[in-house]
Every structure is written in structure tokens, then in C-alpha cells.
C-alpha positions in Angstrom: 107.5 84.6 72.5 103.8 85.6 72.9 103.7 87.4 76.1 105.6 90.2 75.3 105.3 92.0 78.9 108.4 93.2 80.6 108.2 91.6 83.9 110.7 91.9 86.9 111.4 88.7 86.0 113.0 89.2 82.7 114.0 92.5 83.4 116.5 90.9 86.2 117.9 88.7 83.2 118.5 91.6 81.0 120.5 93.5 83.5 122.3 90.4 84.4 123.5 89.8 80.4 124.5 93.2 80.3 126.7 94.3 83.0 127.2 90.8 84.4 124.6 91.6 88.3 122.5 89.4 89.5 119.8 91.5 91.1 116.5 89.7 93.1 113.3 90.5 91.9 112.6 93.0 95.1 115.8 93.9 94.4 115.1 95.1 90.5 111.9 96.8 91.7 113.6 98.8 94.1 116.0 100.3 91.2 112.8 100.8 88.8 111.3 102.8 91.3 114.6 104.6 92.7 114.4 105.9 88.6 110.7 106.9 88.0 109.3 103.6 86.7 106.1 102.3 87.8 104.0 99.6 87.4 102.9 98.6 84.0 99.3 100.1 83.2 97.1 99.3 80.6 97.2 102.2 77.9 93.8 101.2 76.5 90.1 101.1 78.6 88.5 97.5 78.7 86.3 96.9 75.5 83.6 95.8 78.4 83.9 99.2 80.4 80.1 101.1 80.9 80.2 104.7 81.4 77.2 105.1 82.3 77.6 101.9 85.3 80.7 103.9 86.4 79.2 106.8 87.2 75.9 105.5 88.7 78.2 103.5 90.7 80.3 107.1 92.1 76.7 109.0 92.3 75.1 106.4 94.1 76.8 103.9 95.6 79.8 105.4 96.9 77.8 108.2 98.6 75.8 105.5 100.5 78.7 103.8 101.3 80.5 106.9 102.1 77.8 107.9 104.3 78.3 105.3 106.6 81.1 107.0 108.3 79.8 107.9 111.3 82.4 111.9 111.6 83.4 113.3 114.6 82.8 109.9 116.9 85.0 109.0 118.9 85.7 105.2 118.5 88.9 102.4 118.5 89.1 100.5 115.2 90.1 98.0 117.6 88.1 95.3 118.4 89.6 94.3 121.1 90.1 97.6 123.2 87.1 99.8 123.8 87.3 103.6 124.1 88.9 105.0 127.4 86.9 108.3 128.3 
């Protein structure tokens, strides 16, 4: 077995062998999260991450994009009803 990932998946088949319940998939999520489990995460940083990109990115970018935000306008996020004053 190369992929050695526990997914929900084979996670439902191991609870299944062992005390004989067949769970769905949403089902066996719901009782990973009902115990503290999250999603899997990755415990090492891509060999292609940049520092230095990443933080230009935060500085720069995301202020300009944060900018954007027009505060203490009032507006819909609906397109299709305006604003009643």
C-alpha cells in the first residue's frame, strides 16, 4: 500500500471490522469531529515555500486588497436589491 493516508474512506472500514457498524463517510466525519479530530495537515512546509514572497505578499498585497473595502458605507451585497434609504 503506497498511500498510507487515513482517509474517511478507510477509516469507515476499520470501524466497520471492528465493532461490526457501517457508518457513511459524512457519517464518520461527524464522529471524528464530535472527538477532537480534524482534518489531516501537512506537518512539514513545502520544499518550494519563499519567505520572503509570503511576506511581500501580507505587506503589500493584502493591504491593497484590503484597502478596497470601502468602511462605514452603507451598501446591499445584493445585486439585485439596491439600498432602501
Amino acid at each position: 500500500m503506497k498511500d498510507q493516508r487515513w482517509t474517511l474512506a478507510r477509516i469507515a472500514e476499520v470501524i466497520a471490522r471492528l465493532f461490526r457498524i457501517r457508518y457513511s463517510l459524512r457519517g464518520v466525519s461527524l464522529l471524528l469531529h464530535r472527538m477532537g479530530w480534524s482534518p489531516q495537515m501537512s506537518v512539514h512546509r513545502a520544499a518550494e515555500r519563499d519567505e520572503v514572497v509570503i511576506t511581500w505578499w501580507k505587506t503589500e498585497q493584502w493591504q491593497r486588497i484590503k484597502g478596497r473595502r470601502r468602511l462605514g458605507m452603507r451598501g446591499s451585497a445584493s445585486t439585485t436589491k439596491p439600498v432602501k434609504s
